[in-house]
C-alpha positions as CSV (number, residue, x, y, z in Angstrom):
1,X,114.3,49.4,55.7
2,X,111.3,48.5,58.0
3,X,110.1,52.0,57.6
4,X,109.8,51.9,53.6
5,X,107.9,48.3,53.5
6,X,104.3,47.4,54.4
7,X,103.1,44.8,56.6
8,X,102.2,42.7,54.0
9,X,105.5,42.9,52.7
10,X,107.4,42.3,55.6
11,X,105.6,39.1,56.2
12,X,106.0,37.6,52.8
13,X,110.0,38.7,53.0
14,X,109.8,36.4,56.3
15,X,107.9,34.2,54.9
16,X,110.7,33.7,51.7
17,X,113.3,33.4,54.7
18,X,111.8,30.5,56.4
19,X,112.1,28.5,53.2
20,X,115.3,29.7,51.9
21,X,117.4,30.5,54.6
22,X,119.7,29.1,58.0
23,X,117.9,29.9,61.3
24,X,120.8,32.2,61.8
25,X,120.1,34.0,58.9
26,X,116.4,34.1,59.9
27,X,116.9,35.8,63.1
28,X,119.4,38.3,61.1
29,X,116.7,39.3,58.9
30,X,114.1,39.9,61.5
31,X,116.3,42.2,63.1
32,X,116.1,44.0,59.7
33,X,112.5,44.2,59.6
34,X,111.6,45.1,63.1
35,X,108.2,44.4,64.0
36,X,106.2,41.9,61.9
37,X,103.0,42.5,62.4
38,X,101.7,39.0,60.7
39,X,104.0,36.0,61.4
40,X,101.9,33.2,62.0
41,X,101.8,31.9,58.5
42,X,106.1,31.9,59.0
43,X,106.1,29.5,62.1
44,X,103.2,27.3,60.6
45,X,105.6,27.2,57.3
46,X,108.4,26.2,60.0
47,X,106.3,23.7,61.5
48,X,105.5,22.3,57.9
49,X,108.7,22.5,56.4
50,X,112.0,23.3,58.2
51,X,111.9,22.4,61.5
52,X,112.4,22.5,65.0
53,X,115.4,24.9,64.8
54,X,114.0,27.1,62.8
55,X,110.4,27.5,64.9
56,X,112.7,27.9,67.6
57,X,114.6,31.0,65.9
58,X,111.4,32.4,64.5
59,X,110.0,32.6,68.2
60,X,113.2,33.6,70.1
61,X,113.0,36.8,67.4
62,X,109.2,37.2,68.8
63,X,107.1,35.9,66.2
64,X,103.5,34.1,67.3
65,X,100.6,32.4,66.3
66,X,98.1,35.0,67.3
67,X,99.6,38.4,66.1
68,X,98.1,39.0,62.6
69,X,96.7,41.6,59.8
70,X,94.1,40.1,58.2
71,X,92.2,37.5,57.3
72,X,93.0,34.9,53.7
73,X,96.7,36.3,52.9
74,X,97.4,34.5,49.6
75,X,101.5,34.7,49.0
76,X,103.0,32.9,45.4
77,X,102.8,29.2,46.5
78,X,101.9,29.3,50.4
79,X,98.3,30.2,51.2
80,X,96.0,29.2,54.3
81,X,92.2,29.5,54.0
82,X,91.3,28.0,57.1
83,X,89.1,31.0,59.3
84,X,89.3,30.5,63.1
85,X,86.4,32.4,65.0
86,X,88.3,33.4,68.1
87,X,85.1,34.4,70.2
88,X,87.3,34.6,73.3
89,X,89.2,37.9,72.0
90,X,85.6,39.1,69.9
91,X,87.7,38.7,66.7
92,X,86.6,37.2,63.6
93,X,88.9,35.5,61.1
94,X,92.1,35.2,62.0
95,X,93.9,32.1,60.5
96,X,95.0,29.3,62.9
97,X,98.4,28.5,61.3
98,X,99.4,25.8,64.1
99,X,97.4,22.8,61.9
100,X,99.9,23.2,59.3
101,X,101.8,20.3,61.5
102,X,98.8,18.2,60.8
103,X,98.9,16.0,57.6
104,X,95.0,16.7,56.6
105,X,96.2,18.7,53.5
106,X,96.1,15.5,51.3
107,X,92.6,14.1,52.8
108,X,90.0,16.7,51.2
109,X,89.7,19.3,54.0
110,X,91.1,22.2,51.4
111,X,88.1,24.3,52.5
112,X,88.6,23.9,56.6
113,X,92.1,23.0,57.2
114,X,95.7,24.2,55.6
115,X,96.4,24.0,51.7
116,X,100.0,24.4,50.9
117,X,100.5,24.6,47.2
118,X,103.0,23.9,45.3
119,X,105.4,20.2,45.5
120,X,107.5,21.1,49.0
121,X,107.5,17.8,50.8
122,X,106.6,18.3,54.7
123,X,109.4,16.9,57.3
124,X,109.0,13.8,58.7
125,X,106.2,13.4,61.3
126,X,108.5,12.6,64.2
127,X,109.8,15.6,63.9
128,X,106.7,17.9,63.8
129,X,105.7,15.9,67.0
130,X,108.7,17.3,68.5
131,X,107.8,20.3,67.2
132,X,104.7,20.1,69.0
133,X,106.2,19.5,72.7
134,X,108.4,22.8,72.3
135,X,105.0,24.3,71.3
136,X,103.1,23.1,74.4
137,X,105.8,24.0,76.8
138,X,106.3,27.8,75.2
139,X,102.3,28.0,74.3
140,X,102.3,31.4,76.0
141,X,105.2,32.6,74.2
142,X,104.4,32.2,70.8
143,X,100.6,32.3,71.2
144,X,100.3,28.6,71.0
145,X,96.5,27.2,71.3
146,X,96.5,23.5,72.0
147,X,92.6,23.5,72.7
148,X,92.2,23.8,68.9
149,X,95.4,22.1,67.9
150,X,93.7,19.3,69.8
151,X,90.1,19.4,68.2
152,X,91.7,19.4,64.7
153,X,93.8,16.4,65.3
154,X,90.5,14.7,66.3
155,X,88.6,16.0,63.0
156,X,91.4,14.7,61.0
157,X,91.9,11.9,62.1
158,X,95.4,12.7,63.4
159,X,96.0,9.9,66.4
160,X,100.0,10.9,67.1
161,X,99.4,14.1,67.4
162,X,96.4,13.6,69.2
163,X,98.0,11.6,72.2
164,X,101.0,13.8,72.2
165,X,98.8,16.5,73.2
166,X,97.2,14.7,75.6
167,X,100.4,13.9,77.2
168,X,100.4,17.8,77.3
169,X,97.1,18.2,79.0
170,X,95.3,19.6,75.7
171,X,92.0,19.9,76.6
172,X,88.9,21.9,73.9
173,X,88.3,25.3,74.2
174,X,85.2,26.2,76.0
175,X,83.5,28.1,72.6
176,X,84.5,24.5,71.0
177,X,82.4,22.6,73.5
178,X,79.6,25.2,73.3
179,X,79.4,25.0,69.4
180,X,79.0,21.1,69.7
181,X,76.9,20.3,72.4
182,X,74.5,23.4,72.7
183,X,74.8,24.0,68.8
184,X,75.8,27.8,69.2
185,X,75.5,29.0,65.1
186,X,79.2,29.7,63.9
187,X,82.4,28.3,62.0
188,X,83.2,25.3,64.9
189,X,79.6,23.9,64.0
190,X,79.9,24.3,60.8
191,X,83.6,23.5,60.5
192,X,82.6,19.9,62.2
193,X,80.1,18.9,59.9
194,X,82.1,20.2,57.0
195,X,85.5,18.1,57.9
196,X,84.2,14.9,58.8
197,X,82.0,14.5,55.5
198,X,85.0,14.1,54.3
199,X,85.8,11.3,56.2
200,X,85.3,7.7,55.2
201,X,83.3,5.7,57.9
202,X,85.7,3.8,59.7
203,X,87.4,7.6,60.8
204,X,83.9,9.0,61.4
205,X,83.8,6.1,64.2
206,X,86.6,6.6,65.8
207,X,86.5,10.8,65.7
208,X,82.8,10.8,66.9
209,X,84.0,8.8,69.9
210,X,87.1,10.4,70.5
211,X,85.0,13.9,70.6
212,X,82.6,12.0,73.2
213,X,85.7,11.4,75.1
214,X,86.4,14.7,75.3
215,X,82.8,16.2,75.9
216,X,83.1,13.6,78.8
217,X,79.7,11.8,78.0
218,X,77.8,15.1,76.9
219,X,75.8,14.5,73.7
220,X,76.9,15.9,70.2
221,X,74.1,18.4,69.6
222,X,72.3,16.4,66.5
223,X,70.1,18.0,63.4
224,X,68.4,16.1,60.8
225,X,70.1,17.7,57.9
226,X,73.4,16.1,59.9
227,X,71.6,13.2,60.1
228,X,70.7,13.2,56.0
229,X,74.6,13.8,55.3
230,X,75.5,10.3,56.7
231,X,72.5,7.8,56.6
232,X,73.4,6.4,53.4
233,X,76.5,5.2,55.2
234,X,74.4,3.0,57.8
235,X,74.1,0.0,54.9
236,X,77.3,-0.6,55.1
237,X,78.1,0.1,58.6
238,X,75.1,0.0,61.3
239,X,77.3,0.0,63.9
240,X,77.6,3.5,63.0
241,X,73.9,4.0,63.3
242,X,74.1,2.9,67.3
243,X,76.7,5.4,67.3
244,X,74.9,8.5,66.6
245,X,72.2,7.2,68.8
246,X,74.5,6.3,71.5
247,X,76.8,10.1,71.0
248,X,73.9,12.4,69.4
249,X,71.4,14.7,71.4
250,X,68.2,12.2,71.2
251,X,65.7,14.8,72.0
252,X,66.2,16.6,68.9
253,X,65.6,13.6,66.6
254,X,62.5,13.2,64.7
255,X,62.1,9.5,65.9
256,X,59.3,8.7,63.4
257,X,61.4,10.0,60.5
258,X,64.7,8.2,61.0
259,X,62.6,5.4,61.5
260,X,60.9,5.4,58.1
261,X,64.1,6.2,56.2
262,X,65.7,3.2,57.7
263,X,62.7,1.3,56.3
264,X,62.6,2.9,53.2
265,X,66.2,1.8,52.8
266,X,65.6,-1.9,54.2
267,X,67.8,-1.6,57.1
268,X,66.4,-4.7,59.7
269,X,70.0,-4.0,61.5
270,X,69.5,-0.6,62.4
271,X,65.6,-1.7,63.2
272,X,67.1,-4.2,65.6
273,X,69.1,-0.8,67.3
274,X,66.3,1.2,67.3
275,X,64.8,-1.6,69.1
276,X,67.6,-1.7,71.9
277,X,67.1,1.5,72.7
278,X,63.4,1.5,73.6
279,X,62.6,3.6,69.7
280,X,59.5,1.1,69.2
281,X,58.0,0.7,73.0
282,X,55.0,2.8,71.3
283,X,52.2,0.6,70.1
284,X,50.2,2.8,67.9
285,X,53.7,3.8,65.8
286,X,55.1,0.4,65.4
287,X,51.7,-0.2,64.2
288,X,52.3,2.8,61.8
289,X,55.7,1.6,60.8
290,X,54.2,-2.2,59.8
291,X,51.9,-0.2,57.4
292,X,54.6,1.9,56.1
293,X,56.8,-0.7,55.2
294,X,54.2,-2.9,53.7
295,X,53.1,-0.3,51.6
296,X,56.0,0.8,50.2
297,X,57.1,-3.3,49.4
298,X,59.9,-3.4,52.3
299,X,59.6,-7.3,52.4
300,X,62.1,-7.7,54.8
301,X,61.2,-4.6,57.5
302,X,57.6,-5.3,57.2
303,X,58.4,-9.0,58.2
304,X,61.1,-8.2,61.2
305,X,58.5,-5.6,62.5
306,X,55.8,-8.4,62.5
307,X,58.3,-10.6,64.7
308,X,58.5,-8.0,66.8
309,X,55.1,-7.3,67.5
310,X,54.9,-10.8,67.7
311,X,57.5,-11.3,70.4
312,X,56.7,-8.4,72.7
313,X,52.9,-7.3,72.2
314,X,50.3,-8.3,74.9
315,X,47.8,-8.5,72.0
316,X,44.6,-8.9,74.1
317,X,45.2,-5.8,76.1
318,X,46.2,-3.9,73.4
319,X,42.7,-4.7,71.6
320,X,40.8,-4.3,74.8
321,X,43.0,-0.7,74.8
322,X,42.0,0.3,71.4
323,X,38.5,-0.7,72.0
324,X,38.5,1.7,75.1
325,X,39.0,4.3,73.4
326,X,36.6,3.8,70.1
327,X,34.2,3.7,73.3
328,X,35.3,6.6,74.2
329,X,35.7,8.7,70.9
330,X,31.7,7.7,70.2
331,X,31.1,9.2,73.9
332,X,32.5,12.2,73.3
333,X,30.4,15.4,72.8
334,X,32.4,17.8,71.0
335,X,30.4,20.6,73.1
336,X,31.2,19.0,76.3
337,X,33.6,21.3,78.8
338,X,36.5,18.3,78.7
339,X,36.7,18.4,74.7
340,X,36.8,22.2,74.5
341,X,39.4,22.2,77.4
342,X,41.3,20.0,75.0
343,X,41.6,23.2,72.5
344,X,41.3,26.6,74.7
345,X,43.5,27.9,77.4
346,X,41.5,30.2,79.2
347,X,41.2,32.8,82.5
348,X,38.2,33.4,84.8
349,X,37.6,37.2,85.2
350,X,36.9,39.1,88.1
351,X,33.4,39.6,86.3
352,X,33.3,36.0,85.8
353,X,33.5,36.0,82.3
354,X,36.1,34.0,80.5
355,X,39.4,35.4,78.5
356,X,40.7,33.2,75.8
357,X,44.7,33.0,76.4
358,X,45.3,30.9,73.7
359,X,44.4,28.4,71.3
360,X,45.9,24.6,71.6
361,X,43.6,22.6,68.9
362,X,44.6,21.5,65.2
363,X,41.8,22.9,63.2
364,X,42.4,25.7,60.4
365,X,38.8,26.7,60.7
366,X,38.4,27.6,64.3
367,X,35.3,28.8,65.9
368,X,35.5,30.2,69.2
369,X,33.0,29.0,71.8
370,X,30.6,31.4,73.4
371,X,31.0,29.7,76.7
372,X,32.9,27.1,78.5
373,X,30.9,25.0,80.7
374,X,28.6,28.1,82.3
375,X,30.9,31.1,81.8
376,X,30.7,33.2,78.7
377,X,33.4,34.4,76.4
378,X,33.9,38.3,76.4
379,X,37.5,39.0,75.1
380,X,40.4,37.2,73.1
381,X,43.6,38.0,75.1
382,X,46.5,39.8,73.6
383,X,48.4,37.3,71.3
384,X,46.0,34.5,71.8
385,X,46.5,33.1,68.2
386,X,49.7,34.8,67.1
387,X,52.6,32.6,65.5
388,X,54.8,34.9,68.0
389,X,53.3,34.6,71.2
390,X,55.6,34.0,74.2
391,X,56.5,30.2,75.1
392,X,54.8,28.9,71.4
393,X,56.9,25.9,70.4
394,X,58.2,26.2,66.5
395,X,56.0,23.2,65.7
396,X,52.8,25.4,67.2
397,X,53.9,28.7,65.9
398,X,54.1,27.3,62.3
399,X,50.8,25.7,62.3
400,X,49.1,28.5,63.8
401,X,50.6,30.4,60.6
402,X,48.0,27.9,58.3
403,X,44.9,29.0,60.3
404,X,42.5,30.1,57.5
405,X,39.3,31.1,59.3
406,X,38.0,32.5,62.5
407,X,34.8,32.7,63.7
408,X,34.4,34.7,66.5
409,X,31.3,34.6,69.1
410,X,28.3,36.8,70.4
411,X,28.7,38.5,73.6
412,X,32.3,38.7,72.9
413,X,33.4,42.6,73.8
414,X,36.9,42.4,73.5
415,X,39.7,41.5,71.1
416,X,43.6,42.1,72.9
417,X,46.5,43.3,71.6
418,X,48.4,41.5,69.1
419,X,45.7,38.8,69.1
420,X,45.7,37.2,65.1
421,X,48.6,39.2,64.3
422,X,51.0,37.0,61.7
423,X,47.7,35.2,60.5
424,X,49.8,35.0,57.2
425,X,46.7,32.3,55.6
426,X,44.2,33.8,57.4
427,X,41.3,34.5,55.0
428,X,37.8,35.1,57.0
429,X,36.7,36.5,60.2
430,X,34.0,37.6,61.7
431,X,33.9,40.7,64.3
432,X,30.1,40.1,66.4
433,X,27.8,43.2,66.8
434,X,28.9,43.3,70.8
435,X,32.9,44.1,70.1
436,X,33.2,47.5,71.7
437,X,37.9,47.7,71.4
438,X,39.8,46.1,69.2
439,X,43.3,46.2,70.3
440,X,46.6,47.5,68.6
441,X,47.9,44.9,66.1
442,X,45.0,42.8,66.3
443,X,44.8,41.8,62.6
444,X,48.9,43.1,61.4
445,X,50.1,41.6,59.2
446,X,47.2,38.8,58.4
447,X,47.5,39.5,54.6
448,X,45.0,37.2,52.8
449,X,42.2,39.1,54.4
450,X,39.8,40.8,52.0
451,X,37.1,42.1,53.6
452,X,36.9,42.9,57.1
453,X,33.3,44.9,58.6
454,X,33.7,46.4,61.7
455,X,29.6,46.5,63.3
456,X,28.2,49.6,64.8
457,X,29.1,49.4,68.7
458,X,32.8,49.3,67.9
459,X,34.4,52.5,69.7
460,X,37.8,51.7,69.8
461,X,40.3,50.5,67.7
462,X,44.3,50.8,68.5
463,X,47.1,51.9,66.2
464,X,48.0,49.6,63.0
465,X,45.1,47.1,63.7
466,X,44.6,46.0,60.2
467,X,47.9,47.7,58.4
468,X,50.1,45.2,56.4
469,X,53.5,45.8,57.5
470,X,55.5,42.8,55.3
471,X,54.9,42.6,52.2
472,X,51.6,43.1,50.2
473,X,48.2,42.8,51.7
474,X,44.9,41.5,49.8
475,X,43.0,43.9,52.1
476,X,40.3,45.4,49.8
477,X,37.4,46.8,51.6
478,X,37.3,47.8,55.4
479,X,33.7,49.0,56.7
480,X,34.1,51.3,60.0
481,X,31.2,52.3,61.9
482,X,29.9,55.6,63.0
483,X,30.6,54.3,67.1
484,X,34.4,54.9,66.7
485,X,35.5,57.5,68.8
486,X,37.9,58.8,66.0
487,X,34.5,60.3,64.7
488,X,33.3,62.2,67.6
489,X,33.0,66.0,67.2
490,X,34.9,66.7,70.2
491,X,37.3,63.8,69.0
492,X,41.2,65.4,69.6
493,X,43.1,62.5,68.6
494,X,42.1,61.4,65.3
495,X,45.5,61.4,63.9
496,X,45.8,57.3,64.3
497,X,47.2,54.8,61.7
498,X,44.7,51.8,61.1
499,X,46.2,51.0,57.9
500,X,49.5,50.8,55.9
501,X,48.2,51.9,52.6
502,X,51.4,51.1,50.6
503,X,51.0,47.5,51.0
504,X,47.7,47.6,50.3
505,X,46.9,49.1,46.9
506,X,43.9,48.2,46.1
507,X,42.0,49.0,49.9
508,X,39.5,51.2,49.6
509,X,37.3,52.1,53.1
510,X,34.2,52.8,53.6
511,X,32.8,55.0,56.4
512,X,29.8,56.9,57.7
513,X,28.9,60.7,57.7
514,X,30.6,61.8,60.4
515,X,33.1,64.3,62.0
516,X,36.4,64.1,61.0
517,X,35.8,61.5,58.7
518,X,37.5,62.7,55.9
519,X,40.9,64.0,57.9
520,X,40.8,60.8,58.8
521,X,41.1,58.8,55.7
522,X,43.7,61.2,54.6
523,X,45.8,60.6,57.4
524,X,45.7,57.1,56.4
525,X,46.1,58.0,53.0
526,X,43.5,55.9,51.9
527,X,40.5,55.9,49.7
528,X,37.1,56.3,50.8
529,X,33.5,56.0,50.4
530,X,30.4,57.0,52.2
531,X,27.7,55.0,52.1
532,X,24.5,55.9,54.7
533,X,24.0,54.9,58.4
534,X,22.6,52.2,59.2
């Protein structure tokens, strides 16, 4: 019989005899099969629905939760969506049976957890609990994982079941931990926001601090799209607020945003939390806040942020403070070496020129200085400005991705590697008359440029400096000079890629009289134009 039946079919027939038939009969019909190659969904079934006999037949005839076939098995009435990632055994998607002895079926979690259809009433809960202490004391034998058994029971709100396997020393799984405190991308993060959405506040209380419990004291990691899901709830329940500030990661939250949302919603409780935990120690954003909420007609924030200045403010320093540093602001000489430190990261030379490392200010129209303090500016270092540069935070990377204009100084003689590569809004720039190498990459991928002219003194210039290599380039006219090596008569190496000429339709080049001008351009497969030296 076993030989002339699939896998599939075996476990359904199983399946059929868990809800039809005597333990006895069970085991009798195992025997028949041979090996089942799929028999968790049959003991979560037995968990569910039968009993504690008939778990016990089902493992003494060698079924467990971790032998499977696949992933989503739908069967007639009894089908399980839930998909554990078990990153311990570098398997995706095998289903984790074992909850079916939780009661979260009725409670919205269809996507996450176990939906049974049909109308089958589940045994009594006193007797899955029993259930579970045969499970934890044979976990090896049927492939029993309490680490997770334990983290759902916390998700859905499932307090029996919860202390029974704590009686049992259930502790999270290590990828569990991982997934919620570091905020490793898979199915446990996005399993946890996902079930308790579905809970109603009160729960989501008492689950967050059950999970602290068992993180003991590590923070939850925290997002603000997590935060978005549940602030409507903080009207009705602040306490909930000082929970996620008390449980959550605090460094990732964008302070000045929550803050303004709790405003924009009127919340003077959650204020007074914020407050507690040091959120409005800084002068110049209360100050900010007071203006927000009085200018979008929050009455009653405006006026509790007022009291609060009021009652902790030293308002004569403050004043003398912010006078300070008007005097200092009109002081300031934007030439002077302590402003331009402010924007420029820079290296002294063995020649004692200056290398710019990298660029630190705000502006979108950046001119580079010619010198700082006494020492001139000869080269831009290799990925000075690029969005991609090692050690960029996001919030830099993405600004540096708006820059619009460069202007680059005399006497400079070297651009790096890499150096505006990812420009993506980069529209003008400037090479000076003393650039002699222009490094490999130096402009990829900066596609608003239209119009770049190389000057006459340029020798060098590395591979796939101005080629577009994502998505289509505005590049239409690039003027090289009759210095570049590429052009030398004796010249054995002309073969080099300076463009991408499919993302760039409309380039057209133009160059000077010269030796292997033309080979060139056709390597690059672009069109050309002479025009005369200059």
């Amino acid at each position: 019989m076993s030989k002339e039946i699939s896998q599939k079919q075996k476990s359904r027939i199983l399946e059929g005899a868990v809800l039809a038939k005597t333990p006895k009969e069970v085991l009798k019909v195992m025997g028949e099969l041979g090996a089942v190659a799929f028999t968790s969904r049959a003991i979560g079934l037995a968990c569910r629905y039968r009993g504690l006999d008939m778990v016990k037949a089902l493992v003494d005839g060698g079924a467990r939760f971790d032998n499977y076939i696949g992933t989503n098995h739908r069967y007639d009435n009894v089908w399980l969506t839930v998909n554990k990632v078990c990153a311990r055994e570098g398997r995706e998607g095998l289903p984790y049976y074992a909850l079916m002895l939780l009661d979260n079926t009725q409670e919205g979690y269809d996507a996450e957890c176990v939906s049974v259809t049909g109308k089958r009433e589940a045994i009594p809960v006193t007797a899955r609990l029993g259930i579970t202490d045969y499970l934890c004391e044979n976990a090896e034998k049927c492939g029993f994982d309490s680490g997770d058994l334990l983290y759902f029971s916390i998700l859905t709100d499932s307090g029996e079941f919860y202390k029974k396997l704590k009686k049992h020393g259930a502790v999270l799984n290590e990828n569990i931990k991982t997934a919620l405190t570091i905020g490793a991308a898979g199915l446990d993060w996005q399993r946890f926001q996902a079930l308790i959405r579905c809970l109603d506040t009160e729960k989501l209380m008492r689950v967050i601090g059950m999970l602290s419990r068992e993180l003991d004291g590590v923070k939850i990691k925290f997002t603000m799209a997590f935060y978005y899901d549940h602030s409507q709830r903080f009207g009705g329940a602040p306490e909930l607020f000082e929970i996620f500030l008390d449980y959550f990661d605090q460094s990732k939250m964008n302070k000045t945003a929550i803050l303004k949302d709790i405003i924009s919603r009127g919340l003077t409780s959650c204020l007074a939390a914020a407050e507690k935990r040091g959120w409005l120690g800084n002068t110049k954003k209360r100050d900010e806040l007071i203006k927000y909420a009085a200018d979008n007609e929050k009455t009653e924030c405006t006026a509790w942020l007022l009291d609060f200045k009021n009652r902790t403010a030293d308002l004569a320093a403050e004043m003398e403070k912010a006078d300070k540093k008007i005097q200092r602001k009109l002081n300031a000489d934007p030439n002077s070496l302590s402003e331009i430190k402010k924007n420029w990261k820079y290296e002294k030379k063995k020649d004692g020129t200056l290398i710019i490392l990298r660029y630190t200010g705000h502006s979108k129209d950046i001119i580079v200085p010619e010198k700082i303090g006494d020492d001139r500016v000869t080269e831009i270092g290799d990925w000075a400005f690029s969005p991609h540069q090692d050690r960029t935070r996001e919030q830099t990377s993405e600004f540096r991705k708006t820059i619009t204009s460069i202007t680059l100084p005399n006497g400079l003689k070297k651009i790096g590697e890499s150096a505006f590569r990812c420009l993506v809004s980069l529209q003008s720039v400037n090479i000076p008359k003393t650039v002699r190498y222009i490094g490999e990459d130096a402009f990829q991928d900066c596609n608003l440029l239209k119009r770049i002219i190389v000057p006459e003194g340029v020798r060098y210039i590395d591979a796939n400096a101005f080629s577009v290599q994502n998505g289509r380039g505005e590049l239409e006219y690039v003027e090289l000079p009759s210095t570049l090596e590429y052009f030398r008569e004796s010249c054995k190496w002309w073969r080099v890629y300076l463009f991408h000429s499919p993302s760039c339709p409309n380039l057209v080049v133009s160059v000077p009289r010269a030796p292997h001008v033309e080979e060139f351009c056709e390597h690059n497969k672009v069109k050309f134009i002479y025009r005369e030296d200059k």
